[in-house]
N, C-alpha and C positions, 0 to 999 in steps of 0.2 A: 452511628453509636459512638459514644467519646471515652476514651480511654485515658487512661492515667498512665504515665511510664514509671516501671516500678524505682525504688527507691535507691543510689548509689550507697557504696557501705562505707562508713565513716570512716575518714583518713588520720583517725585519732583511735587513741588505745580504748580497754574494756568496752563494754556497756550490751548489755541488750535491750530487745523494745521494752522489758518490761519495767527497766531502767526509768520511766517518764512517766510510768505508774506511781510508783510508789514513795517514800519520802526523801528522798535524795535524786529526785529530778531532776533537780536545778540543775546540779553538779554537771550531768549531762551538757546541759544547753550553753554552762559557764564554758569547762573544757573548751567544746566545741566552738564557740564564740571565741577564745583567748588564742588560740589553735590557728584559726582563721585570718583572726588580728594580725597576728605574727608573720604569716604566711607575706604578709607585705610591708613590713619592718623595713626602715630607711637603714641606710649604712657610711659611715663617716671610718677617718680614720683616728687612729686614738689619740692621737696629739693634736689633731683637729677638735675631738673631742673636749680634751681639756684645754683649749686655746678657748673654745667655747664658752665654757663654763666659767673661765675669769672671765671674760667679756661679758658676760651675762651678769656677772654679781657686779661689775662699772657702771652698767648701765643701768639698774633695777635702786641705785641707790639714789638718782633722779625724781623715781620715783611718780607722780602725778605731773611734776614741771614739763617730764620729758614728752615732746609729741611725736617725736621719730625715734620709733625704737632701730632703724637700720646705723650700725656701728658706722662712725667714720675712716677715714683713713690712720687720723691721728692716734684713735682707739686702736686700731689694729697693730698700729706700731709701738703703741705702748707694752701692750698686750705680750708681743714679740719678744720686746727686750726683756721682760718680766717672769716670762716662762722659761728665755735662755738664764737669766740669774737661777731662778727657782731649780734651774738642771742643773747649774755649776755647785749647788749647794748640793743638789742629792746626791750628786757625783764624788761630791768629799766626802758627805755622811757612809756612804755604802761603803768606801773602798780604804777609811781612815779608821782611827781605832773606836774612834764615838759609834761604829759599825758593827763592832765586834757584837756585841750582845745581840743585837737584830740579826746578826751572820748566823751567830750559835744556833739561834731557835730558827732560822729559814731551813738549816742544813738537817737539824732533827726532823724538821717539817719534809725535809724531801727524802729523809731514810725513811719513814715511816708509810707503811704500802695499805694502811686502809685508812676508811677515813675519819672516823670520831678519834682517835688518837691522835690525829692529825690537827684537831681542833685549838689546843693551847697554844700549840708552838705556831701557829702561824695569826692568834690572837697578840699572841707575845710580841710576833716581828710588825703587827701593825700599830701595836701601842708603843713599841719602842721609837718606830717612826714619828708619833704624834708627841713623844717627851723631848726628842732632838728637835724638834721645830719650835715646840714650844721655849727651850734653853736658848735658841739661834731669837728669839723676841725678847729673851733676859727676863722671862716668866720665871716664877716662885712655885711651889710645890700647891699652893693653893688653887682650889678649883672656882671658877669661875663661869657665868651663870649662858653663855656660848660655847664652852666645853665642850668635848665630845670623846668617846671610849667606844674602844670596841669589847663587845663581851661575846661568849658564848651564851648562846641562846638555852642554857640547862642547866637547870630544869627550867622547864617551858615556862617564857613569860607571854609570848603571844603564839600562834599557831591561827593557822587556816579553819576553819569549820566549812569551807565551801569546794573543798575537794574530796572525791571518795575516800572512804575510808580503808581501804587499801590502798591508797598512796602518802606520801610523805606529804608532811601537812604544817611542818614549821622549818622558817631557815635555820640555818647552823649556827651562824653567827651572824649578830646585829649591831648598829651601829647608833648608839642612844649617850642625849646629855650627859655628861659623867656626874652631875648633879642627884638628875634622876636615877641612874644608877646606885650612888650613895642614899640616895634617900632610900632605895630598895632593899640592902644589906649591911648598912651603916648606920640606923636608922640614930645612933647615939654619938654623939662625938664628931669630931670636925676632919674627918680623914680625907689626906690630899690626893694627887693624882697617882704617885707612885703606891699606895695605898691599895686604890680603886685597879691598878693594873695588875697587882698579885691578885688581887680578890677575881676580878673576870679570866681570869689561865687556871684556878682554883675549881671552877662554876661545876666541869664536869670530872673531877676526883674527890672532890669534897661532898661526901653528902650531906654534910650539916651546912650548908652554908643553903639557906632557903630565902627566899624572899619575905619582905615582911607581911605579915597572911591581912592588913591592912590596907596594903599599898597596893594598886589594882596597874595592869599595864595594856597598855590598849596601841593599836595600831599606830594612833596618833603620837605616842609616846619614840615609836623605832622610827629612825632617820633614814634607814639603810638597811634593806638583808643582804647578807651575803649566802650562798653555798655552794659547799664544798663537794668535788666530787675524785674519788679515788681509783684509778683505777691502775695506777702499775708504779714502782717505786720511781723516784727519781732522780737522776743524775743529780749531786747533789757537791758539784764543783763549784763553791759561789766564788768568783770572780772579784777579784781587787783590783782590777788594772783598768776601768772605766773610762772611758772620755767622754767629754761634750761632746765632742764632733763626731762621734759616729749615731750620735740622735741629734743631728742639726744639721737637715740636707734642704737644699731647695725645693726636692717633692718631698712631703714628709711623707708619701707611700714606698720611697726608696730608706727611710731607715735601717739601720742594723738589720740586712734580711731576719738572722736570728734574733731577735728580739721580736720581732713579729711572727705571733705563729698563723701556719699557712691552715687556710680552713680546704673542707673539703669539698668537690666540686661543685657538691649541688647546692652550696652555703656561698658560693662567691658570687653570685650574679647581683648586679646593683640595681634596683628596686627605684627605676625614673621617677616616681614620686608614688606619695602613700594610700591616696585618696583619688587616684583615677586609673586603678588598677582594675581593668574588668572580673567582675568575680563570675562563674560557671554555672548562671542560674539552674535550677529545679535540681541539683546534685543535693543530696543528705546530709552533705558538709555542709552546707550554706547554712548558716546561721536564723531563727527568726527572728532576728530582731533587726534594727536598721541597716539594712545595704548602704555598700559603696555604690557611687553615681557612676555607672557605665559609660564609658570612653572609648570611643573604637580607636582611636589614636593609641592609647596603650595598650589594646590587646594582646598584645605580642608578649608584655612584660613577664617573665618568668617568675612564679612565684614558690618560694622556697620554704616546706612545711618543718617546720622544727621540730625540736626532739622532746621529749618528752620533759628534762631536766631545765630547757627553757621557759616551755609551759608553766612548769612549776613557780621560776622564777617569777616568771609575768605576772604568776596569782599573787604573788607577795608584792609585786608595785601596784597591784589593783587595792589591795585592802588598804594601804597609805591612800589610794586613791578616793576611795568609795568612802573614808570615816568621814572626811569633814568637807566640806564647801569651802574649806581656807586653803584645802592643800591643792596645789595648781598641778603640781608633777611630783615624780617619782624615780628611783633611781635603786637598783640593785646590781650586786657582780656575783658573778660564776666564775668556779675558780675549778677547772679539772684538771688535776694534777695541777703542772706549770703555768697552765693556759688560764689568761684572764680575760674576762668579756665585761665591758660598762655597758651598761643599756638603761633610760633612757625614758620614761612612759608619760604620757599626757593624753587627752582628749582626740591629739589627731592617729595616737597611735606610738608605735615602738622608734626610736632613734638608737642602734646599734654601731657602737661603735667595733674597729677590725683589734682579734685577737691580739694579745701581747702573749709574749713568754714570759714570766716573772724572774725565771732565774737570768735568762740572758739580758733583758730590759728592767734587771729591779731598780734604776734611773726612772726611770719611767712609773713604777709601782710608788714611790719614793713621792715622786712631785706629785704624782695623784692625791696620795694620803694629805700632804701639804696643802693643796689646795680645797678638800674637804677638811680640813682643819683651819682654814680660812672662814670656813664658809658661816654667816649668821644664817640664821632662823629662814629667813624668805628666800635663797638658796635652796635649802634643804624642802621647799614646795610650800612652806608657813606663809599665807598671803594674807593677811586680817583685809577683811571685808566691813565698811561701813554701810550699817543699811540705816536710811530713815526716809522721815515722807516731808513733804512742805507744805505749808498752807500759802495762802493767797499773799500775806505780810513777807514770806519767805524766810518762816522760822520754820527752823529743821528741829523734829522731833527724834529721836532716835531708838530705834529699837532693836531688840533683842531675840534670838530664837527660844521660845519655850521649851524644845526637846533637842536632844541630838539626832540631825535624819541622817540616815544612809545610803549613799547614793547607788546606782544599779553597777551590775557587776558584768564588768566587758571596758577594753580597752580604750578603742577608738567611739565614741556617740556622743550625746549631748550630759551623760554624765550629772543626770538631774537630780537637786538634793529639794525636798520640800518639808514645812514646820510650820506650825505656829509663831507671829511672831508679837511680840509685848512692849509696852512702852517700858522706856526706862526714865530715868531722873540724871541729866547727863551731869557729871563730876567739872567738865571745862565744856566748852563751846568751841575747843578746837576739833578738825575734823583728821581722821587718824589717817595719814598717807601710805601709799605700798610702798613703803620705804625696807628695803631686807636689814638696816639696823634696828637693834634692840634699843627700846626706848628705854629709860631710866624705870619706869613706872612699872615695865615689863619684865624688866628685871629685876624689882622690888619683888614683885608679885612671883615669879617664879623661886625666886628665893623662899618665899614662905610657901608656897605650893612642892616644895620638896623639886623643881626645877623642872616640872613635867611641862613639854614644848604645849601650850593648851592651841587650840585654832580658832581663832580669834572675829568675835563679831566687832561690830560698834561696839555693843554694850560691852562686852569686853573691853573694850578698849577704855571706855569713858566710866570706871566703876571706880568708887575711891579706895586706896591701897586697905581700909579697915572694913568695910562695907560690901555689903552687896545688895545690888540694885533692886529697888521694889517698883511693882509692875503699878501704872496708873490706873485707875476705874475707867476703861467704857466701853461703848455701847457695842463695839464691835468687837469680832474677833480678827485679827488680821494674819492673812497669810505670807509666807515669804518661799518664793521658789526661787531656786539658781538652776542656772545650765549655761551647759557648752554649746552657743550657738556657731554654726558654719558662718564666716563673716559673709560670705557671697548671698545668704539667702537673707531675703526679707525677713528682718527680728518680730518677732512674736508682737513687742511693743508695735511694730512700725504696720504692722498688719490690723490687730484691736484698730487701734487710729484712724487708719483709714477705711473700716467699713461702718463705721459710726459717720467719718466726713460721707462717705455717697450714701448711707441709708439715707440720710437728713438731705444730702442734694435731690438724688434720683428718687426717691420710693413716694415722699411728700405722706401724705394719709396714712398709708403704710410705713412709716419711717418705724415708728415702735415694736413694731412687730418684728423690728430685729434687737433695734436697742435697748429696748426690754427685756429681752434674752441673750443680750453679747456680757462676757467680762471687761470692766475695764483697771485700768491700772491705778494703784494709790500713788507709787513711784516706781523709775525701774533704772538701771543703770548698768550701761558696757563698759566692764573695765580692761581698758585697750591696752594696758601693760599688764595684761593675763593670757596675751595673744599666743597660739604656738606658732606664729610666723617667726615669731624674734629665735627662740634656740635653732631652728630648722635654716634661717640665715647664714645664724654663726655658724654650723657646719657646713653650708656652701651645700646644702639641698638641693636639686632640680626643682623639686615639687613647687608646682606655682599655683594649686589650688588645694582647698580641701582647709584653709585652715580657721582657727574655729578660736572664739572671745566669750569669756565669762560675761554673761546678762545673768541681773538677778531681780526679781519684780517683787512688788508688797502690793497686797490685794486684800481685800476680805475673804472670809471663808463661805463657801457654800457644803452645800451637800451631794451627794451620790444622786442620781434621778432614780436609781431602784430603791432608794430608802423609804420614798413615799409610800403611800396606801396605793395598793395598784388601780383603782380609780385616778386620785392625784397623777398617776404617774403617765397614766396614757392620756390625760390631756396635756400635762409637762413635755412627755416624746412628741406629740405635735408640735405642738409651741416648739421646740427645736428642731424640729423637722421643717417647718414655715420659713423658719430662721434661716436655717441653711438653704434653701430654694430660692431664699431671697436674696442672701449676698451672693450667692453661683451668678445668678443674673444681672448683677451690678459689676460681677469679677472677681468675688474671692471665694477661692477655692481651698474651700478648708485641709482637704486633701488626708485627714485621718479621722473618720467618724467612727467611734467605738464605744464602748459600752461604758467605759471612765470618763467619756471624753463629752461626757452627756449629763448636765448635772444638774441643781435646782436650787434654787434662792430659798431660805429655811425661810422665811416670815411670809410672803405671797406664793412660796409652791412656784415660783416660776422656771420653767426650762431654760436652761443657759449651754449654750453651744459653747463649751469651752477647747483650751490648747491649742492655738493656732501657729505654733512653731513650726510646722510641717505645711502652712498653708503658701497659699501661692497669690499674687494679685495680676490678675489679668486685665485687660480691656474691656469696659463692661459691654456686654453680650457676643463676647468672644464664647466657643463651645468649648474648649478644654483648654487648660493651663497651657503656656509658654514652655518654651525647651522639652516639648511632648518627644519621648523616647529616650530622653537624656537620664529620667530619674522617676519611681516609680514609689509612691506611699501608703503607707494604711496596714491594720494590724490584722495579718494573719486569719484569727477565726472570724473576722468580720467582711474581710476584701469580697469586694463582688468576684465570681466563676470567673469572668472571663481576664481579671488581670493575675490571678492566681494557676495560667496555663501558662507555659514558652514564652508565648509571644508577650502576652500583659505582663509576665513577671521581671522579662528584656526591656521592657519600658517599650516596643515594639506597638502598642492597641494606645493609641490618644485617650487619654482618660476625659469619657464625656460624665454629664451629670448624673446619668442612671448609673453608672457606678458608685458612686455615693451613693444614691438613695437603696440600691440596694445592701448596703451596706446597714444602715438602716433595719432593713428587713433580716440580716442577721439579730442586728441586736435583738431584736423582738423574742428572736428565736430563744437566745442565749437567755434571757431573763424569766421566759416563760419556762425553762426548765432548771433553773439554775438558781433563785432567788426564792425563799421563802421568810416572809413576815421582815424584809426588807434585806434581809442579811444574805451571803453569797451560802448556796451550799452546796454540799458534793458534787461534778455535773456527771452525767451518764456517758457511759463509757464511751461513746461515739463523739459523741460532744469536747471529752478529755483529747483525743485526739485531734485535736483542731488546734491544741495548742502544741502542738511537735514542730518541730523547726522549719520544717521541709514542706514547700510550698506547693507543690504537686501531693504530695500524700495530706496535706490537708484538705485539696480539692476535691482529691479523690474521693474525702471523709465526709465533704458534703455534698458529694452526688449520692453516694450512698444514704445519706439523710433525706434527700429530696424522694426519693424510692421508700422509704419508711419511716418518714415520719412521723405516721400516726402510731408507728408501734413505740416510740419513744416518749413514754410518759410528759404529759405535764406538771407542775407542780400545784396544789391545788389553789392557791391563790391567782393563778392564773388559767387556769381554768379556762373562764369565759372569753382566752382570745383566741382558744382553739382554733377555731371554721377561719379566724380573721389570716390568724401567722399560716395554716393550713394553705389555703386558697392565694395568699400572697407569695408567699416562697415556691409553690406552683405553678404561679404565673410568670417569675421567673426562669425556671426551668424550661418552662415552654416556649419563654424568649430566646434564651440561649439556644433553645435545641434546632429554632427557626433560624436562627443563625448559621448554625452549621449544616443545617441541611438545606440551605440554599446555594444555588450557583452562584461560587464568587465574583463569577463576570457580570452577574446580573443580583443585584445581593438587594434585599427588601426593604421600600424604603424607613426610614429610619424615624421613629417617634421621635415627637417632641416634648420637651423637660413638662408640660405640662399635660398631654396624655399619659406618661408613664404616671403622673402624679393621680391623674383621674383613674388609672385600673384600684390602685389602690383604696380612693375615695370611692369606689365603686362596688371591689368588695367586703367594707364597711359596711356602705349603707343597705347590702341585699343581706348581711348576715343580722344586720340590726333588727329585721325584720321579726326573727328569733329570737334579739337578745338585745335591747336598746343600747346594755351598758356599754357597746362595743360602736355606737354610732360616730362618727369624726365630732369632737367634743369640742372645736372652734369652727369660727368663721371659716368657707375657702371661696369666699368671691376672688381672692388675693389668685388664682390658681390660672381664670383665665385670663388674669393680665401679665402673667410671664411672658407669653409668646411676643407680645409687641410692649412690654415692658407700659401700658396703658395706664399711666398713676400720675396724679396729679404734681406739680414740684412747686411747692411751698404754697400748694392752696391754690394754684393756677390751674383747670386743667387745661392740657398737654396735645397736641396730635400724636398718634401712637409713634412716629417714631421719631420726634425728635429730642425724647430725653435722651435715646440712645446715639442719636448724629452727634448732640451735643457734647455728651461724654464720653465719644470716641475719638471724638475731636480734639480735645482738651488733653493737656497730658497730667498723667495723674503722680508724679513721684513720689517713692514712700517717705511716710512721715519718719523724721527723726524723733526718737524721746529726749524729750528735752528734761523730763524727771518731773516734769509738773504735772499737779491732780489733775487728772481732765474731768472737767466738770460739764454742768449741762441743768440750765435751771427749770428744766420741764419736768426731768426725773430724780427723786434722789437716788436712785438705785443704780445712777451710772460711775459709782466710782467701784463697782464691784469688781473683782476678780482675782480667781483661785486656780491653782493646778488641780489636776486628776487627783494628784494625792493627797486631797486639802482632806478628804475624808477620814484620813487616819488607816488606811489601806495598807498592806504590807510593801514594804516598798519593793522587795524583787516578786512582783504582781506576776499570774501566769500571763498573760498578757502581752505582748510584745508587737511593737511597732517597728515598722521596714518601713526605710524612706530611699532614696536615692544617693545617698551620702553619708550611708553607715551610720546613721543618730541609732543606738542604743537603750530604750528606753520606755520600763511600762507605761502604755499609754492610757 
């Protein structure tokens, strides 16, 4: 009899079960996921940190030229001398009389023992820092369009909506263009910088001082949260007698002991890299969405749960993170009491640099503020993205996103943004580079934009300073997805490509019966100076894997496969059901079959196996993927039983092909209770439960379905697949259950990908008997040529097994995208391809995919 171990209790605050009921769910699985993230948060030291962060804006102004983003020597020593200048200046600022007024409001800042009073006066000492720097460049009171101001955040221009509503839910203070700031409460008149710095210390005593009820502020708009946390007065002796030299040591971890504040014990252990930290499968904590890739190598690594005020933090690098596809990274500080913390956020996760004291190290606070007042636009995470497509002449057309997407909410994964995307009419033919300076054009524009940082597409980029771009007539609709792919794993592009190359080598006769049903690409492209290898260098990281490059693809649009007529739609689930039997066989291992991930060509109704970001390419007629035990995928309510126990969820059970196909046999389930007149709708209370984090109580949740599922309605469109999903997900059950109650020393021998495929075709055709509409509605001659893979290659037939000698022979390396249309003049429907999200789906979808590498991401 197989038992579920009950569920561990969350290592995070509030929540009960019924918490995943009701409308703030999310919030739940956010937390927890951010929580988690955190718990393996890299650690630098803080001068490391900002050595960093010049080195990074050196480097980033290369731009496309650059092909090695690893800093040289003579960088480093640039670098060096740069940051000791930049300490000799803060050192006279802080301890000279141009200090004074910054001393004044630090000293009111550390009398003051709680914490919103506390708010001007230490607005005050960061803008006074940003007016001396500006004076030390022989700057004018005029603002200009790289600016930057700190304000208080009140009355609220942005705030969280994704944390419970008994938690704090906006930073305190934010760090926004001083443009766009003027544009917000100056909306008349040319007020300068010293203007804009009373106006933001004013924000929270002045109640008249409001935003303009026109001018809208969005995530995209804050450069920087900060918040503040009080909790006992402070010593509040500020120091004039500063040196360089006691912050200029050989180890920069021997600094000014006091200037460095000391964390607590269970916050010091250093975290050997970020993304090969074993995480504590089937525990409540675990997240459902994409795991980290299990490493026995670093099991050992201590992993240190934060507190609740970093979590917080984290939410507010998220939301910079998730507005736009432009913004690469993120950066907030925590300030409690004396103690400041820089942290750091991107795709692969949190970069924390070590505690400072402010008061003892405000050298230190000083050259920070300086070097984020250095900083342009692509710095602050603004990386404009050109997208467009080529034809054959290798004229680039350029497009545009129709909407703004949203990307998913969690730190570390693939951070995937999807939209519609349109042509435009481009202004020049040149192509805009990741360059972090402001073009003249960009700053035209932002000038008349009131200086709001916008995130930038091609079209963006190429629109003329009076005009805005109007979309071309055609035929198609074309989609544009981005993500943060893992650089170590086979790209999405590189996978499409190559199961189109061996359908058409290996399958011969059959060749369409996948390429017919695969996405392909319009264009797509890795932008390798979007890497988080490069900041994780510059602080002298351990971590040698795990890290992760912007790809972003233009496709055509499809549709949802539930959208069809449930006729259409159960011969479309074959048709990708064929599809996927047939690349398994050839080697690609789609490795996340789900119920988004299942789609349909709007003009032929045909099935399209899409998203293969998670797939694998093996050896064709290899039984389960490569690095079996290393890394485990696929979402949650759809995983087959047996990888959603210990051992499968450990990456521990080789994922062979009936795992997938059982997968499959979820979705059925999912659709036939969950979908009516094509649209998603409420699912039954057992069914909701599949989507909880926790991968053991969702197993549990469908054994308990397997025991009653006929008492769980269908919905009546679906109806007539009763006896089929009935009898199918019972035969399951009964495979499993053979499984374990067999002697492991002697264990039963094991079907093959095309008997598991005939029980199914089998209890089709005895329920069709009752009900035709339910009969396999294609061809499956295709079923008994798996086994020896018996298909003809290019019209030749074949001895059974030398398609397979031949292509195991041969080595297959993944394709590179080279960005051009792959074409194909037998079908025109091979330039298709769309993400899950092409449908207009919410994007934080309940839904949630787990890979082996932490990807994040409804799938």
């Amino acid at each position: 009899m197989r038992t579920v171990a009950p569920s561990t209790p969350l290592a995070v605050p509030v929540f009960t079960p019924q918490t995943l009921v009701d409308e703030r769910a999310g919030n739940t699985k956010y937390i927890e996921n951010v929580a988690y993230d955190l718990k393996s948060r890299e650690r630098c030291s803080f001068v490391t940190m900002l050595k960093a962060l010049m080195l990074r804006q050196v480097m980033m102004k290369d731009g496309n030229s650059r092909k090695d983003f690893t800093a040289t020597a003579e960088e480093w020593e640039a670098v060096d001398q740069k940051f000791k200048a930049y300490l000799d200046d803060a050192v006279g600022f802080v301890n000279g009389p141009y200090g004074k007024p910054m001393r004044r409001e630090l000293k009111a800042y550390c009398e003051t023992a709680t914490e919103k009073p506390r708010y001007p006066h230490f607005v005050n000492t960061l803008n006074e820092m940003l007016l001396y720097f500006r004076k030390l460049k022989s700057r004018s009171d005029a603002i200009e369009d790289g600016d930057i101001i700190f304000a208080i955040n009140d009355p609220s221009l942005v705030e969280s909506h994704h944390l419970p509503i008994t938690a704090k839910r906006k930073p305190d203070l934010i760090c926004l263009l001083a443009q766009k700031f003027r544009h917000l409460f100056h909306n008349r008149g040319h007020s300068g910088f010293k203007t804009c710095m009373k106006t933001a210390a004013k924000l929270k005593r002045d109640k008249k001082l409001q935003p303009q009820a026109d001018v809208k502020t969005t995530w995209g708009d804050i450069l920087q949260s900060w918040e503040l946390e009080a909790k006992r007065q402070i010593n509040s002796d500020i120091r004039t007698d500063f040196t360089v030299e006691e912050f200029l040591s050989g180890d920069e971890a021997e600094i000014s002991a006091a200037a460095i504040a000391k964390f607590p014990a269970a916050s010091t252990s250093q975290a050997s890299v970020t993304n090969g930290v074993k995480r504590k499968r089937g525990s409540s904590y675990m997240p459902s969405s994409k795991k980290i890739k299990v490493d026995e190598s670093s099991a050992s690594t201590e992993l240190r749960a934060p507190n609740d005020i970093q979590v917080q933090c984290a939410f507010y690098g998220i939301e910079r993170l998730r507005h736009s596809m432009d913004i690469t990274h993120s950066m907030t500080v925590l300030i409690s009491d004396a103690n400041l913390t820089l942290s750091w956020y991107d795709s692969q996760g949190c970069i924390e640099a070590d505690r400072i004291n402010i008061i003892e190290g405000l050298p230190l606070l000083a050259v920070m503020i300086r070097i984020f007042e250095d900083f342009p636009l692509g710095m602050w995470g603004y990386t404009p993205v050109e997208i467009w497509s080529e034809d054959k002449g290798q004229k680039k057309t350029p497009y545009r996103r129709k909407e703004k997407p949203v990307g998913s909410f969690q730190i570390i994964g693939r951070r995937t943004f999807t939209a519609d995307a349109t042509k435009v009419q481009p202004a020049t033919q040149t192509a805009t580079t990741p360059t972090t300076a402001l073009n003249r054009r960009r700053s035209t524009r932002l000038s008349q934009r009131g200086a709001q940082p916008q995130p930038s597409t091609s079209g963006d980029e190429r629109f003329s300073q009076d005009e805005e771009p109007e979309d071309e007539p055609t035929e198609d609709i074309l989609f544009l997805k981005s993500a943060w792919s893992e650089t170590r794993r086979c790209k999405e592009p590189e996978v499409i490509l190559e199961a189109y190359k061996r359908a058409k080598n290996l399958l011969g006769t059959e060749a369409r019966s996948v390429t017919d049903h695969l996405p392909v690409l319009v264009n797509s492209r890795e932008l390798s100076y979007t890497s988080t290898e490069i900041i994780r260098r510059l602080v002298k990281s351990p971590t040698t894997h795990g890290f992760r490059v912007q790809l972003w693809m233009l496709s055509k649009k499809l549709q949802p496969i539930h959208a069809l007529a449930p006729v259409d739609f159960w011969k479309a689930f074959w048709q990708t059901l064929r599809c996927h039997a047939l690349l398994w066989r050839i080697g690609i291992a789609h490795g996340d079959v789900s119920l988004y991930n299942l789609m349909s060509k709007e003009d032929n109704k045909y099935g399209v196996l899409n998203d293969f970001d998670l797939s694998t390419i093996m050896k064709p007629g290899d039984q389960n993927p490569n690095r079996q035990g290393l890394e485990r995928t696929g979402t949650l309510p759809f995983m087959a039983l047996q990888l959603l126990g210990n051992k499968g969820f450990n990456g521990k059970v080789p994922r062979r092909y009936r795992h997938e196909l059982e997968c499959f046999a979820w979705v059925l389930v999912w659709v036939s209770r969950c979908v009516v007149d094509g649209e998603k709708c409420e699912p039954p209370w057992h069914l909701k439960r599949w989507l909880g984090h926790d991968n053991e109580d969702v197993m549990g949740s469908k054994l308990l379905f397997m025991r009653k599922q006929r008492e769980i309605p269908m919905t009546s469109d679906y109806l007539w697949l009763e006896s089929v999903v009935f009898r199918w997900i019972k035969s399951w059950d009964l495979l499993d259950q053979e499984r374990l109650d067999s002697n492991p020393l002697r264990p039963p021998p094991e079907k093959t990908d095309s008997e598991h495929l005939q029980t199914f075709i089998a209890i089709c055709t005895e329920c069709a008997a009752a009900n035709t509409t339910v009969s396999v509605p294609i061809d499956i001659t295709w079923v008994d040529g798996l086994a020896d893979l018996k298909f003809s290659i290019r019209g030749v037939p074949a001895s059974p097994t030398s398609p397979l000698e031949t292509a195991a022979a041969a080595e297959h390396p993944p394709l590179h995208s080279n960005g051009e249309t792959h074409s194909d003049s037998g079908n025109s429907d091979y330039d298709m391809y769309v993400d899950d999200d092409g449908a207009s789906f919410p994007n934080d979808t309940e839904f949630e995919s787990t890979d082996g590498d932490d990807d994040r991401h409804s799938g």
